[in-house]
N, C-alpha and C positions, 0 to 999 in steps of 0.2 A: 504494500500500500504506500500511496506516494506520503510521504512525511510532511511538508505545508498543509497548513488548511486550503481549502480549496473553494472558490464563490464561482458562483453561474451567473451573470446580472442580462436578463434579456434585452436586446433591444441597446445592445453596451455598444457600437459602434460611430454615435455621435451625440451628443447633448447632454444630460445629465446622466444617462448612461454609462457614458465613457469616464465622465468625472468619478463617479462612485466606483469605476475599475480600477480609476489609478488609486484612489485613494485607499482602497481596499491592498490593490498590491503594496502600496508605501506602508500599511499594515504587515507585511506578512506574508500576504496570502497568494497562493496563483490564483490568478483569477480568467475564467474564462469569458469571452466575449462574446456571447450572443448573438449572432446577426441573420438577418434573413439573407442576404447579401453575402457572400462568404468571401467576394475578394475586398471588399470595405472591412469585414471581420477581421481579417488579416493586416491589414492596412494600418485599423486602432490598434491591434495587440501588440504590433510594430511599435507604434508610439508610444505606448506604456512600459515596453524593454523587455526584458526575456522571461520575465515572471508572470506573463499574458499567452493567451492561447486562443486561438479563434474558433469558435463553435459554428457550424449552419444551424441556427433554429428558424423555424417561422414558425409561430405559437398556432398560428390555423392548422398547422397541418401534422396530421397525426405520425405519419412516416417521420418526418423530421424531427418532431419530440421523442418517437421510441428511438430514435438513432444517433441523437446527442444522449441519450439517458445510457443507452447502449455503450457508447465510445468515455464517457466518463468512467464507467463501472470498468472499462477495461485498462484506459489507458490509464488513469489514476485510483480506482478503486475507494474512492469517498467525495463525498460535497458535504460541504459546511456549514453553506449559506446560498441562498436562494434569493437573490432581488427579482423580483416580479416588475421590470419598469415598463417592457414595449408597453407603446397606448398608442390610441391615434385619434384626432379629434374628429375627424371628418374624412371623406372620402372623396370630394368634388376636385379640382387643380389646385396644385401649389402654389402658395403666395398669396389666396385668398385672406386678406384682412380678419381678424378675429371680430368687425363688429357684421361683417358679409356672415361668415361663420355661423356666429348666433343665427343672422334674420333669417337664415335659410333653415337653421333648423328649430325653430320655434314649431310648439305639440302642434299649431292650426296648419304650420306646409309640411314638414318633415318627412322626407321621402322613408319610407318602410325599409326600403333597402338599407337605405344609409345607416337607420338606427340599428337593423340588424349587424352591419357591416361594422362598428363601431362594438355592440356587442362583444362579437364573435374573438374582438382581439383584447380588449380589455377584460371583459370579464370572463367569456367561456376558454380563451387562450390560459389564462390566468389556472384556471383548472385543471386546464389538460397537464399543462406543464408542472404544476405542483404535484399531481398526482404521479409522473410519470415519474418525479425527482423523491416523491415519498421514502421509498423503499433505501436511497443513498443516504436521504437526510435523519432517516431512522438509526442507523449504523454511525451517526457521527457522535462525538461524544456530547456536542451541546449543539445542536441541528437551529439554524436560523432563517425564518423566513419572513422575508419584508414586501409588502407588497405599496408600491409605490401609486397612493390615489391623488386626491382632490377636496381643497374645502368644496370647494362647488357636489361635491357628492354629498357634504352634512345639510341631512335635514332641516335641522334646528337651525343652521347659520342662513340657510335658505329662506326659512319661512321670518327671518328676523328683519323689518323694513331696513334697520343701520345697516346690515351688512354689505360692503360698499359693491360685492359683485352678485350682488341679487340679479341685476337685469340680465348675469351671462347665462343665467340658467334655463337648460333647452329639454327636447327629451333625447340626447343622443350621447353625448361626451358628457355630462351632470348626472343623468340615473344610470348610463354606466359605474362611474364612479361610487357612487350608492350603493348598487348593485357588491360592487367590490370591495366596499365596505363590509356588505353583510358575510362576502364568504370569507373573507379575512377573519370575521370573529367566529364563523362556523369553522372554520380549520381551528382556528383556538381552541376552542372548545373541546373537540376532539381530542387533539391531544396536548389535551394539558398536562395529563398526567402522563407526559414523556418528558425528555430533555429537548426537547423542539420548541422554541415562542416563536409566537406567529403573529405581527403589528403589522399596520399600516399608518402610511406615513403622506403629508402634504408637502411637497419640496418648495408650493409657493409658484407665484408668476411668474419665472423665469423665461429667461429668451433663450428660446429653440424654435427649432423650426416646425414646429406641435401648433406656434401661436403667432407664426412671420416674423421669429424674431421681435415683437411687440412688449416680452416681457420687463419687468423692471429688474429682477433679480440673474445671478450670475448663477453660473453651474456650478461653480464651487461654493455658491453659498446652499443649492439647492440641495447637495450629496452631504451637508452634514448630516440632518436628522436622518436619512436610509441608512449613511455609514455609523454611526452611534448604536442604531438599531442591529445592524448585523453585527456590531461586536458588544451586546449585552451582555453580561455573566450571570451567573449561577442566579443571583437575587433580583436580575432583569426583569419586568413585566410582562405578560403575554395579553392578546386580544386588546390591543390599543388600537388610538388614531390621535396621532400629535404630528407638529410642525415642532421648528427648532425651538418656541416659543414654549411649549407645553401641550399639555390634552388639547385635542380640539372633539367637541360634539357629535355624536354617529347623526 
């Protein structure tokens, strides 16, 4: 069995992704790269230095989840930690404005598709891939798993007039979010009584290309709270949702 701990962060090939690989690696850890894209895979893991390793995932697709889960069990024989980050807001062309973004997908137009298509990668991806990574994160000695959401997924912040991003909330990239809240605290739950916690986390508005670049916050301030959370200890929490701030409201 390889000796470093070892992190999987999906979707690790640019944005806040790739920040929480270095920073993971500057930890310790090999970390592997995620990417749907496998010569971009290679490309970040390149930039991160030889304690990087590039994965093919695409969270949609079941081949490629049992064949990263596959090639981990063989080529290292353990995973430590589990960032859950791919998301995607929408599905229409790149470079559309986050306020285009919302009007399209307000409940009254909201193409089915789209919502489904946004689904399928934040929250049902989200499943595929943790279950697929289960059986490694069970065998580690303190198994960690982060799943990277959204204030815009809390309720409570939703439904409160102050909250300054009330207006972005749609039913596509918002109750995904939500959605992935909920099974963040149903993976909790389960196993709690392992050595596994299982949080999710809000990295904040950052500027990636999730939102044209529009965000106010950097990637490196975005990987604190994920990266803190994958190196919890022994007296860590499990079944949260906080920002680098503290608790934030399911």
């Amino acid at each position: 069995m390889h000796d470093k701990r070892v992190a999987l962060i999906t979707g690790a090939n640019k944005g806040i992704g790739l920040q929480i690989a270095k920073d993971l690696a500057a930890h310790g850890f090999t970390v592997l790269v995620g990417a749907r894209d496998h010569e971009r895979g290679i490309a970040a893991a390149k930039a991160i230095g030889p304690d990087a390793r590039a994965v093919q995932l695409d969270v949609t697709s079941k081949s490629s989840i049992d064949a990263a889960a596959a090639r981990i069990r063989t080529e290292l024989g353990r995973l430590d930690v589990l960032v859950n980050n791919a998301g995607i807001s929408h599905t229409g062309k790149p470079g559309r404005s986050v306020a285009e973004v919302f009007q399209s997908t307000r409940p009254s137009v909201a193409s089915l598709d789209e919502v489904r298509a946004v689904f399928e990668t934040n929250v049902f991806g989200v499943i595929a891939v943790t279950q697929a990574m289960l059986p490694l994160l069970r065998e580690a000695p303190a198994g960690r798993i982060v799943n990277v959401s959204s204030g815009l997924g809390s309720l409570t912040l939703n439904a409160d007039p102050g909250f300054p991003y009330r207006g972005a909330s749609n039913v596509t990239y918002s109750p995904s979010k939500t959605a992935l809240n909920a099974v963040t605290l149903a993976f909790a739950l389960e196993l709690a009584s392992t050595r596994i916690k299982v949080n999710a986390v809000c990295p904040g508005f950052t500027a990636t290309d999730l939102n044209n670049f529009e965000g106010t916050r950097t990637v490196e301030q975005a990987a604190r709270e994920p990266v803190r959370l994958a190196l919890l200890d022994a007296n860590g929490p499990t079944g949260t949702f906080s920002n680098e701030d503290g608790p934030l409201p399911w």
